[in-house]
C-alpha positions in Angstrom: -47.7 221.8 315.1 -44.1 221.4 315.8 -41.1 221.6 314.0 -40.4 220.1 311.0 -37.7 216.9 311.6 -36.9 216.7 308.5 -35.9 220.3 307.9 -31.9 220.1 307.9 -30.4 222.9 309.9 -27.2 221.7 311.9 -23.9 222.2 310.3 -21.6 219.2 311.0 -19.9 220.6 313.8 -22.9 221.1 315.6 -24.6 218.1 314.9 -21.6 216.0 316.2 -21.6 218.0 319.0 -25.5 217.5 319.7 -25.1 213.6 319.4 -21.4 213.6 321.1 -19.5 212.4 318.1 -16.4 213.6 315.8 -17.3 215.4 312.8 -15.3 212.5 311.2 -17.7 209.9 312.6 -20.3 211.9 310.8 -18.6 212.2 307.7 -17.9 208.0 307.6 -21.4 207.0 308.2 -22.3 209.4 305.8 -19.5 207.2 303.3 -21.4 204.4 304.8 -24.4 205.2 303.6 -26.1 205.0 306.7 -27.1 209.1 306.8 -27.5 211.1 303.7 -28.0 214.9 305.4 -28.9 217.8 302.7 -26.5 219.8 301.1 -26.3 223.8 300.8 -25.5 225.2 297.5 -21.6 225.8 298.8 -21.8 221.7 299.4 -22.1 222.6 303.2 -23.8 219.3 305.4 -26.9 220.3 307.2 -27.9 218.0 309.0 -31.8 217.5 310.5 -33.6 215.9 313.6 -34.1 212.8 311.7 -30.7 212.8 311.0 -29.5 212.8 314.6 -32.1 210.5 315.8 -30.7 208.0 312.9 -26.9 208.7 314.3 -28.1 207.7 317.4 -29.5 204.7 316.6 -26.6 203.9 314.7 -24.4 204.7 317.9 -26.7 202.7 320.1 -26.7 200.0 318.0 -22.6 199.4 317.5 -21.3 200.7 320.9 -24.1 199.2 322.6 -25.2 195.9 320.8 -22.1 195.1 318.8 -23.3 195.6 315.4 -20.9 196.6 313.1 -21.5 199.1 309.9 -22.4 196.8 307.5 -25.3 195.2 310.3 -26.6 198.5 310.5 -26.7 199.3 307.4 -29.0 195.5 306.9 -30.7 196.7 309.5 -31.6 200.1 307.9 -32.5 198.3 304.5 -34.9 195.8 306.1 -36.9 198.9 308.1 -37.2 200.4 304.9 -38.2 197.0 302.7 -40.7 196.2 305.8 -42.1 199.9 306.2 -41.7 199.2 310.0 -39.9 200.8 312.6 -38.7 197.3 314.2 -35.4 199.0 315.7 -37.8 201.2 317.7 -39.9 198.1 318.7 -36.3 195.9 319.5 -35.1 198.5 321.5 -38.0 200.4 323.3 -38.3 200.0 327.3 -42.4 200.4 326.2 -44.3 198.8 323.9 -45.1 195.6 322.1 -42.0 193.8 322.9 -42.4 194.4 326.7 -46.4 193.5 326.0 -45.3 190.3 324.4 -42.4 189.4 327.1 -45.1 189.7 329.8 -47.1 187.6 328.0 -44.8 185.1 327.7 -44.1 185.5 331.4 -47.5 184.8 332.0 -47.7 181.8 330.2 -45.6 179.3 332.6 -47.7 180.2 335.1 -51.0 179.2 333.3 -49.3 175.9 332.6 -48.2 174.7 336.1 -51.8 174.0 336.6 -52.2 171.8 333.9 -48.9 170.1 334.7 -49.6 169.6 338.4 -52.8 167.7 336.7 -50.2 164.8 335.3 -48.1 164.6 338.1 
């Protein structure tokens, strides 16, 4: 079994570091309420793999798709009311959204058929 992602063990200034961000970009999504990392006794961050996999999304999804913080955070609140990891789904190169858009590419091409019948 591998590590544990939830276990936090990066201080801020190497987590920023691992996901290529200020310290101060940690610290405002964290006033954002978009990560919550733990905290040590002496009120130190530590930060965990979940926690850098969630500040990547969050950096894919405004440098990338234009979402601002307040979209994210929408975003974040409707994974967690729907139990589903639809971001994942959106934004995957494999999986059921690619599955579906072959599907759909499919579909125009079972139809000519039929339309070539009314022509």
């Amino acid at each position: 079994m591998g590590p544990d992602a939830s276990r936090p063990v990066y201080i801020i200034s190497v987590a920023a570091e691992l996901v290529s961000v200020h310290p101060r970009t940690l610290r405002i999504y964290e006033g954002e309420g978009l990560v919550c990392p733990a905290r040590t006794p002496t009120n130190i961050r530590l930060y965990s793999e979940k926690d850098l996999r969630r500040v990547l999304w969050i950096r894919h999804l405004t440098q990338n798709l234009g979402v601002n913080l307040a979209g994210v955070r929408v975003l974040f609140e409707l994974e967690e009311r729907l139990g589903t990891r639809i971001l994942e789904l959106l934004y995957s190169d494999a999986g059921p959204v690619e599955d579906d858009e072959d599907e759909a590419a499919e579909e125009p091409a079972g139809e000519e058929p039929v339309g070539d019948r009314h022509a």
